[in-house]
Structures are given as structure tokens and as C-alpha cells.
C-alpha positions as CSV (number, residue, x, y, z in Angstrom):
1,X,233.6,36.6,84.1
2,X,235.3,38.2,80.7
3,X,239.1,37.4,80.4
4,X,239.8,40.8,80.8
5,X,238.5,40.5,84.0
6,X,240.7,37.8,85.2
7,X,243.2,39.5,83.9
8,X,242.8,43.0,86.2
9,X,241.9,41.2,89.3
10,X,245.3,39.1,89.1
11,X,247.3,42.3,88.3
12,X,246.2,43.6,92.2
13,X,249.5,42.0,93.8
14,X,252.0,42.2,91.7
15,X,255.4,41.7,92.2
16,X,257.2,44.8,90.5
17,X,260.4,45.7,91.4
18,X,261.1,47.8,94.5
19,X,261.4,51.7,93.7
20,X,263.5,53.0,96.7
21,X,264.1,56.9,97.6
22,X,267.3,57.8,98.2
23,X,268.0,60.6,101.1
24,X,269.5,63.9,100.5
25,X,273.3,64.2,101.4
26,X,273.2,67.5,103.3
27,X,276.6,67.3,104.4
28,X,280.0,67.8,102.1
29,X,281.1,64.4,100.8
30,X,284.0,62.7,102.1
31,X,285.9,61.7,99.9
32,X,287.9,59.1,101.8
33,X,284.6,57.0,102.0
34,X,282.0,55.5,99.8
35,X,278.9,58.2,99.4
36,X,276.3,56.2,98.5
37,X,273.3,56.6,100.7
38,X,271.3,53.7,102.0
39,X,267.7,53.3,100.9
40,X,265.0,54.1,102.9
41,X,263.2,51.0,103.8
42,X,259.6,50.8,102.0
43,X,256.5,51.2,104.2
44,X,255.4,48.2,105.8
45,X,251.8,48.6,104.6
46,X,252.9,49.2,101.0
47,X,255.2,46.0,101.7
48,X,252.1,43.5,103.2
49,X,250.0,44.6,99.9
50,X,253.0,43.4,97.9
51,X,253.9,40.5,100.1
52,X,250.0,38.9,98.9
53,X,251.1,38.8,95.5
54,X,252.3,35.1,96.3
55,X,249.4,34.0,97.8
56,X,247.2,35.3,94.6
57,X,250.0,33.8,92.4
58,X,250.0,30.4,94.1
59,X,246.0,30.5,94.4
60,X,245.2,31.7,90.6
61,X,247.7,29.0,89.5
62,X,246.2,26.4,91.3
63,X,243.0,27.4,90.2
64,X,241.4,28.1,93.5
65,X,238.3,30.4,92.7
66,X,237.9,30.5,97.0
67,X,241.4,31.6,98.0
68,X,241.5,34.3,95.3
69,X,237.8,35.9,96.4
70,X,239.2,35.8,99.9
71,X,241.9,38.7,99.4
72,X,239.0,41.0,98.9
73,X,236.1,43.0,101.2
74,X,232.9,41.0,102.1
75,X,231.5,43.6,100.0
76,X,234.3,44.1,97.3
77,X,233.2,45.3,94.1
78,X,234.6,44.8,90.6
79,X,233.8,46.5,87.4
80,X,234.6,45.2,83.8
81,X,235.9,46.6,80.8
82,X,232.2,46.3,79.4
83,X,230.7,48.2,82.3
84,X,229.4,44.7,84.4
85,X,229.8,44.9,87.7
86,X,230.3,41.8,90.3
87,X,229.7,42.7,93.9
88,X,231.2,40.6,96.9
89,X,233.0,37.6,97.5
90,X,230.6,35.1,96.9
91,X,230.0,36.6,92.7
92,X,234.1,36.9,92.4
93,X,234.9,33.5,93.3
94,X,231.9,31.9,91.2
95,X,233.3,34.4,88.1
96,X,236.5,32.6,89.1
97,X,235.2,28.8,89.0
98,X,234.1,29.1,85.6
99,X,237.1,30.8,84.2
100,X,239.3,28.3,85.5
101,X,236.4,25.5,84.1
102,X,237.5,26.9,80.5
103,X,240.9,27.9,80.9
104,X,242.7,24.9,82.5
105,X,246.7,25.8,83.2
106,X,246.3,29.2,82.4
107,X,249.0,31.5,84.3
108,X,249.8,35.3,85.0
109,X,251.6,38.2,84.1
110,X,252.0,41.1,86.5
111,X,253.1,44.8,86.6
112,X,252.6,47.1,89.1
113,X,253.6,50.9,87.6
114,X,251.9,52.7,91.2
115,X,251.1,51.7,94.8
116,X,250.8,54.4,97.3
117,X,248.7,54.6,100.5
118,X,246.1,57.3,100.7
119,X,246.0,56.9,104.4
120,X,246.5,54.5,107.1
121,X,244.2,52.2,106.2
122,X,243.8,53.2,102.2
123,X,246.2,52.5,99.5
124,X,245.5,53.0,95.4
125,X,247.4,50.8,93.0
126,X,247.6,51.2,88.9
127,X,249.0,48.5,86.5
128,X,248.7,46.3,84.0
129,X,248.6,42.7,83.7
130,X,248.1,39.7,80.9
131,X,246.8,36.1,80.7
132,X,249.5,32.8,80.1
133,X,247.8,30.0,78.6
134,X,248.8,26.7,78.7
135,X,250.3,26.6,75.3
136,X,252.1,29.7,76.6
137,X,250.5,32.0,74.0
138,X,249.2,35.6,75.3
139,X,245.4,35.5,75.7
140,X,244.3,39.1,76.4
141,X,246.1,41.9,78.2
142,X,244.7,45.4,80.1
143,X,245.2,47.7,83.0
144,X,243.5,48.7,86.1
145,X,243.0,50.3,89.0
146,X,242.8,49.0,92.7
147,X,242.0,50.4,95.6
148,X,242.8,48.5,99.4
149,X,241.6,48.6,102.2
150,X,243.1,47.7,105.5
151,X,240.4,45.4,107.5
152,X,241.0,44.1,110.7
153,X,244.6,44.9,110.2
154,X,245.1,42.9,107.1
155,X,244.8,44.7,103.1
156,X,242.3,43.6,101.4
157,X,240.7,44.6,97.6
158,X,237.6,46.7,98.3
159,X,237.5,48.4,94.8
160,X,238.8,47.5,91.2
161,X,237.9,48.8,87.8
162,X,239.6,47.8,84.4
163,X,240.3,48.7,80.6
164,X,241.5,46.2,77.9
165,X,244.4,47.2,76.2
166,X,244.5,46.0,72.5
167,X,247.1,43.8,71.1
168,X,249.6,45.1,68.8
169,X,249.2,45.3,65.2
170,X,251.4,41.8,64.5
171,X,249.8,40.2,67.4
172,X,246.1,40.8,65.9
173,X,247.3,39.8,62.1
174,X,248.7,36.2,63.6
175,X,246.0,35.7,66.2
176,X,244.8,33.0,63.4
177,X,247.6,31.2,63.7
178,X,247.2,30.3,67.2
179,X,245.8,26.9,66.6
180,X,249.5,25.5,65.3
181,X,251.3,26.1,68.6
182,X,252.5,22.9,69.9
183,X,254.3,19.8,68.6
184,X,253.0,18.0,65.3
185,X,254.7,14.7,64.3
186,X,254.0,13.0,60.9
187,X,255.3,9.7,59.9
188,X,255.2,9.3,55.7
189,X,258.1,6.4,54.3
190,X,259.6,5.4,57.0
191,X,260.6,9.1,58.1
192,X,259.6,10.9,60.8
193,X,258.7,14.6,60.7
194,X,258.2,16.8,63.9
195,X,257.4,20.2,64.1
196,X,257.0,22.6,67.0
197,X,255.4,26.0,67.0
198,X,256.0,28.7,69.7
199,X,255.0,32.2,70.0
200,X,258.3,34.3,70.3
201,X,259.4,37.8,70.8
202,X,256.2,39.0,73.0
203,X,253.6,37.2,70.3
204,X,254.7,39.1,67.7
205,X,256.0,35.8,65.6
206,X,255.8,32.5,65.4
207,X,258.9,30.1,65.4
208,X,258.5,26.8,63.7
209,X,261.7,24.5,64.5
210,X,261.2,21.0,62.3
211,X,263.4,17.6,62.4
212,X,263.1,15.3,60.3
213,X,264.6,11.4,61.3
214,X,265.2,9.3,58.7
215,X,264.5,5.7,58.0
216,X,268.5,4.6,58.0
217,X,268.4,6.8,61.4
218,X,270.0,9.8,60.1
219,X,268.5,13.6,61.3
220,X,268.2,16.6,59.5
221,X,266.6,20.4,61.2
222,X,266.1,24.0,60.0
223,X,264.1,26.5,61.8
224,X,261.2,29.2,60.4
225,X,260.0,32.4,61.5
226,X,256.6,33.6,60.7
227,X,255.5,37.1,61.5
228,X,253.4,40.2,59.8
229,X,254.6,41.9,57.0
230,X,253.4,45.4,57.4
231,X,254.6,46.8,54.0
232,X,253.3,44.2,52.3
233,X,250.1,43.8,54.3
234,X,250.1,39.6,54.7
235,X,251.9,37.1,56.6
236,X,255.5,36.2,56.0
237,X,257.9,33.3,56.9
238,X,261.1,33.1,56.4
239,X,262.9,29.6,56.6
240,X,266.6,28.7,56.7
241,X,267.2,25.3,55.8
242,X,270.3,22.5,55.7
243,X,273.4,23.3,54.0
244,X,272.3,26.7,53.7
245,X,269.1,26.9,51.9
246,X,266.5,29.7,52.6
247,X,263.7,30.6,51.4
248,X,260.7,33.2,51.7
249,X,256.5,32.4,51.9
250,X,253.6,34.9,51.2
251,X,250.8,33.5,53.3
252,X,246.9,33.9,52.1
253,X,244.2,32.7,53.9
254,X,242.0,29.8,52.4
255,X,238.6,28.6,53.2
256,X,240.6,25.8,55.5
257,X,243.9,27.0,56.0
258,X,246.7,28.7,54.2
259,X,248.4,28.6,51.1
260,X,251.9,30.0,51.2
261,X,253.8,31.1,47.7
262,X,257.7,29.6,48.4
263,X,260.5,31.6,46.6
264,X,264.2,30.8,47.6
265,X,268.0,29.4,47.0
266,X,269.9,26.3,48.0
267,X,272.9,26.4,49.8
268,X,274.7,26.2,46.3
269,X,272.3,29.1,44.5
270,X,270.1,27.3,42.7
271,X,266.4,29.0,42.7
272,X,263.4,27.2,44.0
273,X,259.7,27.9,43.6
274,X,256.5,26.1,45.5
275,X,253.3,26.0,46.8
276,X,252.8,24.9,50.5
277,X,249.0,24.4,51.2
278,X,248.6,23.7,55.0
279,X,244.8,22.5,55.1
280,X,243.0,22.4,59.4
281,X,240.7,19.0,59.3
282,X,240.5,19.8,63.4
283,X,242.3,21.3,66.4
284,X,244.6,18.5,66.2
285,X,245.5,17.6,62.9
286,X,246.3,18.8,59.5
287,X,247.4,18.6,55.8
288,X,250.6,19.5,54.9
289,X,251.6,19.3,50.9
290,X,253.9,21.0,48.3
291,X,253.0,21.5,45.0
292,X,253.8,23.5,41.6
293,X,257.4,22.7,42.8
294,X,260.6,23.9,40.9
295,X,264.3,23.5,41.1
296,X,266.5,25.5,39.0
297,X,263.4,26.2,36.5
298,X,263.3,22.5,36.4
299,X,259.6,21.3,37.1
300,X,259.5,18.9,40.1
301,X,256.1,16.8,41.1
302,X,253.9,17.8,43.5
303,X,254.7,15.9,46.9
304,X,251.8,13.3,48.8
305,X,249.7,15.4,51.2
306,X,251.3,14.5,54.6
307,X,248.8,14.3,57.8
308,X,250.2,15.9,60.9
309,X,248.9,14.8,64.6
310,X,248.9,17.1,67.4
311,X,250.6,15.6,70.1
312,X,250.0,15.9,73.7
313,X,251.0,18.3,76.4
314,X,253.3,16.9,78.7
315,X,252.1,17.1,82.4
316,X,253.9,19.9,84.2
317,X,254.3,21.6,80.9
């Protein structure tokens, strides 16, 4: 079962706001009381379809592969964005199993932009829906189209088919970047230097907040922004700094990382100039190190390379 997959059959319940019809005044307003008109009430099919959405929030979040494949048809029928089909319960919920085998703590996204009944026992629903990972990054979003069926009094998914939707440009360009979310910590002198990376602004940067804790106890932070650069065609951060420092990075890819060209200013105007390498020995730990360094047009040396640890999710996190 393809992510895009997941991602359509979780989008079947969602919990989109309410649109309520409003009743045509047919009498002259009076203007000694209030004229807005009550809304009339939503259908109560239209409301049970919705009122699932829990239950397949609750069950995809848990990761239960059985509870999800029982909201369809004994003979429900799914259809990829690649054409596959997977044809009753039994097919859904092992698609499900092994999607939650490779994608522990993965949550949902839902919008539903159309659900309307077809007849008393039909309803058609359109949407579109996207894939939470545990590091909170956006895995793969698309749209579908439902259709539900009542059975034995109770709605269930008879027929779904979905379309991927393709990331935006500055989500595709940063996609390689993926690998830094989370919290790094390096220790080098005595001083102690953590960094965490989150996605930010719908995945179109990342934010990098940093503290560094000092041997005699003392703290300093800043905070950097990385995000595509469409004029220029590359990756760019931008970093503010203590005392009012700031600086700007070119990013270009390297056989094992990145190597990011530093121009800025102190907070008293004095022009820098560097080269950060950051060098990937594995999904949980790099090399960090500064070189061809320059302060005022004054040559400074090259820093140590500095080995940064991944550190661990927090449970319920």
C-alpha cells in the first residue's frame, strides 16, 4: 500500500467545518428585532458520515489496520494513484499493517471540500488529505474521491479512488534536508551546543533554533531560517545571531552533505566571511566545521570539526 494511498483512504471522514444554508427571509424585516436567520440543521446522514471521522482518527493513530478496514463494504474497493486496485476488507487492512510496520507515529491531515448524498442510502465525498510523520514533517499529500454506502443502516466506504498532488516547488528543493529535523547536541571544550530543526510555514522552510551553554554556565541563542531561493536557483539560510549579528549562506550540495558560502555583519558592522561544511556520517550524526573564516578582512583559523548526535524522540512526542 503506496503512501498516497494511506493518505486518500484517511481523508474519507474528515472533519471540515460545517457549511450551513441559510433560509430565505420572505417576509419585510423588522427592524425592532435581530434578522439573522437560523441555520438549517445538516442532514443526519451527511452528519453520521462525518461523525466517523473520530473513529478513523483514533484508529489510524493508534495504528489499527482492523478498525480502519472495518469502516468499509465487505467488498469495498480502492484504487491507487498508480492504477492498483485493493478489493475488500481483508487486502485494506493488510495494506494497512504494513504501512503502519514502516511508518510508526505517523498522523493525519484532513479536508473535506464536498459531501452530498446521491440518495438515501448513497453519498459522494471529494477532498484532500496529507501524511504527519513523527518528526512532524509532511510526507506526501493528494485528493480523492469517496463514495458511501449506507449498509444495514450504518455508512460505510464502498468505493474510493485517488490522485497525488505534487509538492510545491520549495517543498521538492528542501526535501533533502529532511534528515536534520530533530534535536542535535554536541559537546566540544566544555560547551554544549544544541540545535533543533523544524519544518515551518507548511514545509516550505526549515527553522534551526541553536543554544549554546557555556562551561562557566552562561547561555547564548540565535535562530536560522533555511528555505529555496527561487531567483537564485539554490538553498538559502539566513541567520540572526547575538548582539545583532546576521548573516546569509548559499547552500551546494556535496557528495556527503552541504557546503554553505557564509557572508554577513556583527552587531557593530564588521564584515564576516566563511565556509560551513555540514558532512552526514549516518541518520544520526554529523560533522559540523567552519573554515576559510574572516573577520573584518582579518584571516581567522579554521574551527575543529564538531560531531553532532541525534538525540532521541521523546515518548508522546
Amino acid at each position: 500500500m503506496t503512501r498516497t494511498m494511506i493518505l486518500t483512504l484517511l481523508g474519507l471522514f474528515g472533519t471540515a467545518g460545517l457549511i450551513q444554508a441559510q433560509e430565505p427571509n420572505s417576509v419585510p424585516a423588522d427592524t425592532t428585532k435581530s434578522t439573522e436567520v437560523p441555520a438549517v440543521a445538516e442532514s443526519p446522514d451527511i452528519a453520521a458520515i462525518r461523525a466517523t471521522s473520530q473513529t478513523f482518527i483514533s484508529a489510524f493513530d493508534q495504528g489499527d489496520a482492523k478498525a480502519i478496514a472495518a469502516l468499509w463494504t465487505e467488498t469495498g474497493e480502492y484504487i491507487d494513484d498508480a492504477g492498483r486496485s485493493f478489493l475488500g476488507r481483508n487486502a485494506i487492512e493488510e495494506g494497512y499493517a504494513a504501512f503502519f510496520l514502516e511508518s510508526p507515529g505517523v498522523k493525519i491531515r484532513i479536508n473535506i471540500d464536498s459531501l452530498r448524498l446521491l440518495s438515501d442510502s448513497a453519498a459522494i465525498e471529494d477532498g484532500s488529505s496529507a501524511l504527519e510523520m513523527a518528526d512532524s514533517s509532511i510526507a506526501a499529500m493528494g485528493q480523492y474521491t469517496a463514495i458511501h454506502v449506507k449498509v444495514d443502516g450504518k455508512w460505510k466506504m464502498s468505493s474510493v479512488r485517488d490522485s497525488s498532488i505534487e509538492p510545491p516547488l520549495a517543498q521538492r528543493n528542501l526535501a533533502d534536508l529532511d534528515w536534520l529535523i530533530g534535536t542535535w547536541i554536541a559537546e566540544d571544550r566544555g560547551n554544549v551546543n544544541e540545535s533543533v530543526f523544524r519544518w515551518v510555514a507548511d514545509q516550505s522552510f526549515v527553522e534551526r533554533k541553536y543554544t549554546v551553554t557555556h562551561v562557566d554556565g552562561s547561555q547564548t541563542s540565535g535562530i536560522q531560517m533555511i528555505g529555496w531561493n527561487p531567483q537564485g536557483n539554490h538553498i538559502q539560510s539566513w541567520t540572526f545571531e547575538p548582539q545583532g549579528g546576521h548573516s546569509v549562506g548559499i547552500w551546494s550540495p556535496t557528495e556527503d552533505g552541504w557546503s554553505v558560502i557564509v557572508k554577513g555583519t556583527t552587531g557593530d558592522g564588521v564584515p564576516s566571511m566563511s565556509v560551513t561544511t555540514l558532512r552526514r556520517l549516518d541518520d544520526n550524526a554529523y560533522v559540523w566545521q567552519s573554515t576559510q573564516r574572516s573577520l573584518g578582512g582579518v584571516a581567522l583559523p579554521d574551527t575543529d570539526e564538531v560531531v553532532l548526535k541525534r538525540q532521541p524522540v521523546a515518548n508522546g512526542h
